[in-house]
C-alpha positions in Angstrom: -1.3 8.1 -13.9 -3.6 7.7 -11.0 -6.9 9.6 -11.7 -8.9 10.2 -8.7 -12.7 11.8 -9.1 -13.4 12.8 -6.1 -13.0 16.0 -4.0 -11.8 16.5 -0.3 -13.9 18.6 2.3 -16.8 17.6 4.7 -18.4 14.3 3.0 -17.5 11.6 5.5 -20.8 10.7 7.9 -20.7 11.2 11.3 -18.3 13.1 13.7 -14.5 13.6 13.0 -12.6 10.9 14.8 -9.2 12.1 14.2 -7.2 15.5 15.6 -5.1 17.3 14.0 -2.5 20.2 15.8 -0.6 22.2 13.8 2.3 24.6 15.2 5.0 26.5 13.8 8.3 27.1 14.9 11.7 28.9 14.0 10.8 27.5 10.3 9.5 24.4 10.8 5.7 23.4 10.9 5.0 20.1 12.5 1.7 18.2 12.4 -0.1 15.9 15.5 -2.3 13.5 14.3 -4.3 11.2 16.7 -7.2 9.5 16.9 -9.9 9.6 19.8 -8.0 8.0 22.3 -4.5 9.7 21.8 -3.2 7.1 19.7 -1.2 7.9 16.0 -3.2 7.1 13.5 -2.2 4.9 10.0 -2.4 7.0 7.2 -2.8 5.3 3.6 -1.7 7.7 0.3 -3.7 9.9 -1.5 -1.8 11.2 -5.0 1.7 9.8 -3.6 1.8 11.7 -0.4 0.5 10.6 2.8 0.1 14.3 3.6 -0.6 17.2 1.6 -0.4 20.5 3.9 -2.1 23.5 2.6 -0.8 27.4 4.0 -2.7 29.8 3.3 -1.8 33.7 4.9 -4.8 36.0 6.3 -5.2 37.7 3.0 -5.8 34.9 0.7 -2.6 36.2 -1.3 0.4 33.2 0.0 -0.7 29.6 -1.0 1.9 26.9 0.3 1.3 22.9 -0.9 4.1 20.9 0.9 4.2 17.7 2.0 5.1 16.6 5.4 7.3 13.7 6.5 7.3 11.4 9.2 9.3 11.4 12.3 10.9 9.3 14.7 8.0 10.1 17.3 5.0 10.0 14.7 4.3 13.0 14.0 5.0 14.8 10.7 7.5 17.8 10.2 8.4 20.1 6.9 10.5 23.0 6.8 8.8 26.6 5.4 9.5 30.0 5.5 7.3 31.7 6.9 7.1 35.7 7.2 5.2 37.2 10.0 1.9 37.1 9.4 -1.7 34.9 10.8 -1.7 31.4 8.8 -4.5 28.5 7.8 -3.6 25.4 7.5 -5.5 22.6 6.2 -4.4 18.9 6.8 -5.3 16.6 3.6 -4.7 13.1 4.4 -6.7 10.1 4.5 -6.9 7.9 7.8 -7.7 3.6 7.5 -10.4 3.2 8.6 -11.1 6.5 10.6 -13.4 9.4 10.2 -12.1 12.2 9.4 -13.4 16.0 8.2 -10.9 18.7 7.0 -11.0 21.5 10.0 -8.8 24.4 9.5 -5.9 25.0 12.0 -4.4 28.5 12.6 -0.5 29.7 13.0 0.5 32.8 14.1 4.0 33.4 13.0 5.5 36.7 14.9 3.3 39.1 16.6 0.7 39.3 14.0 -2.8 38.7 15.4 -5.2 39.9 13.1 -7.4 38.9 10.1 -6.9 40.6 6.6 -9.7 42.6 5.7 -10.9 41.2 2.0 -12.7 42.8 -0.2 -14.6 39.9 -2.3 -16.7 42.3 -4.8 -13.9 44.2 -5.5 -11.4 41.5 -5.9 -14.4 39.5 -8.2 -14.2 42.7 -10.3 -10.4 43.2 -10.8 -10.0 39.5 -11.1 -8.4 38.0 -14.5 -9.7 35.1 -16.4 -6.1 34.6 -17.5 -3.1 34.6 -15.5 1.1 34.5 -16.3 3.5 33.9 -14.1 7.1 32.9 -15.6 6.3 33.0 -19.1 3.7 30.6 -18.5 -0.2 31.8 -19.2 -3.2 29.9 -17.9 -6.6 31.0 -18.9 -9.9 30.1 -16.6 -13.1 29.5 -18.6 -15.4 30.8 -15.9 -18.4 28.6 -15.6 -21.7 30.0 -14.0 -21.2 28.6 -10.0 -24.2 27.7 -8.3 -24.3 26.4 -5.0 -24.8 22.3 -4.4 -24.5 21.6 -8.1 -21.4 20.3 -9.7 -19.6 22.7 -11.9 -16.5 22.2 -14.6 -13.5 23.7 -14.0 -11.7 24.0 -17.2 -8.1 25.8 -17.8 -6.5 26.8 -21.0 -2.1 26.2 -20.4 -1.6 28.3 -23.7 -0.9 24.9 -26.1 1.3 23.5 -22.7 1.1 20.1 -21.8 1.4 19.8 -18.3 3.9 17.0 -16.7 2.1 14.4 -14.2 2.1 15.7 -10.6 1.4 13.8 -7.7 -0.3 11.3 -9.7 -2.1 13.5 -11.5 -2.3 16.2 -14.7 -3.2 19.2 -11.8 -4.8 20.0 -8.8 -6.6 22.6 -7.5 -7.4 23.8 -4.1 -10.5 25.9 -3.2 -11.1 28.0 -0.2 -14.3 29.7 0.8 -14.3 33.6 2.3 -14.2 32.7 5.6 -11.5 29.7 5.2 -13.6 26.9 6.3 -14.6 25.2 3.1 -11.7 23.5 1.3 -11.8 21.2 -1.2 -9.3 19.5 -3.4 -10.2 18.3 -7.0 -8.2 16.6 -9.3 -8.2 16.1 -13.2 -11.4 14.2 -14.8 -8.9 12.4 -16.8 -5.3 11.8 -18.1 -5.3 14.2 -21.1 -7.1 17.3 -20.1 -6.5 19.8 -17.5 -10.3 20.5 -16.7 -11.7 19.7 -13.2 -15.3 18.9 -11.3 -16.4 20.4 -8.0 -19.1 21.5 -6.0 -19.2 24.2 -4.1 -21.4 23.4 -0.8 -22.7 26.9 0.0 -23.4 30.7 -2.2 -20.7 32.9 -1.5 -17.0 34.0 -2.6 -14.1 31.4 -2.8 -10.7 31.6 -4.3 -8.9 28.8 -6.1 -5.4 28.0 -6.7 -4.3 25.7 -9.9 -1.6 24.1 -9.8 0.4 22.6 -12.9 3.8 21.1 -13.2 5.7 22.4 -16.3 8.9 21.0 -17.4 11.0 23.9 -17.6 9.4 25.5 -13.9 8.2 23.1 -12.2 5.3 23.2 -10.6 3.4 26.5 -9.9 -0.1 27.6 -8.6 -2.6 30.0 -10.4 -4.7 31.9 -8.2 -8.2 33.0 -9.2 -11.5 34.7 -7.5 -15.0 33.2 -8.3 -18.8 33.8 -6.7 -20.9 31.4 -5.9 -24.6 32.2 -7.1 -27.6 30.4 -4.6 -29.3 27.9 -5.9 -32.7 29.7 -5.1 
């Protein structure tokens, strides 16, 4: 199992050299990547996939993790059902020898143009530390987040040992309130399902952990933290 430490979002130096267009349509979402000069750009594998596309909807509430492939005229395509609603998408990939700084895209699928109204404090409050989906419970030991300082992300599978997905024991995905941060974190090592990240700035984010269990598959468990300053 490949164990990777580190965590996607804005830490390369300098400006983005690589764009990325995302559209939507009639069920399929395909991806442009180019560099500066309009050119395709090489990508090498990160966790098995040379993609990995995150949806999220205007509410926070639909979370998507596909995987894009390849076609004949270099872009990337992957079918997903949509329903009508105002989407982010967030294009994980990493270029050779390229720049490159994780920029949210939007999609509008049907006539929907506006922006769910969230309410953080509220959804802090009702939040639960453990979630179940499918007969499967995962528990969130809620660490203390302060902004800038790395905090451990630990989750409880209820006794479960989680298969190996994408190279790795989990993932999780974390979006900030106004979906611009994202990060992606991956296990600290082979045997425990317990993460490190740090959150770049005070504020609300929500997080979606996703394990892959040998009688579901894989599934995502969403939870809503606050950031504390660091002041």
């Amino acid at each position: 199992m490949n164990i990777n430490h580190h965590q996607h979002h804005e830490e390369n130096s300098g400006a983005s050299e690589v764009q990325v267009n995302t559209t939507y349509n009639s069920g399929r979402v395909t991806i442009t990547i180019r560099d500066l000069h309009n050119q395709p750009v090489d990508l090498t594998e990160t966790h098995e996939k040379k993609i990995h596309l995150i949806i999220v909807s205007s509410d926070f509430e639909n979370f998507i993790h596909v995987h894009p492939i390849e076609n004949e005229s270099g872009d990337y395509e992957v079918d997903v059902n949509l329903p009508e609603d105002r989407y982010l998408t967030f294009v994980d990939i990493n270029p050779v020898g390229l720049n490159y700084t994780i920029e949210p895209n939007t999609i509008t699928v049907g006539e929907s143009s506006h922006t769910a109204e969230i309410n953080w404090e509220t959804l802090i409050e009702s939040d639960r530390s453990t979630k179940e989906f499918e007969g499967k419970k995962v528990t969130f030991q809620r660490p203390q987040l302060i902004a800038g300082k790395s905090a451990t992300l630990s989750f409880d599978l209820n006794n479960e040992t989680p298969l190996p997905y994408l190279g790795a024991l989990g993932h999780v995905v974390v979006l900030d309130e106004n979906g611009k941060q994202f990060l992606h974190v991956h296990p600290t090592s082979n045997d425990q399902t317990v993460f490190e990240a740090n959150f770049p700035s005070a504020g609300f984010y929500k997080l979606w952990a996703e394990f892959n269990f040998s009688d579901t598959g894989v599934m995502h468990f969403p939870f809503a933290v606050k950031v504390f300053s660091n002041e």
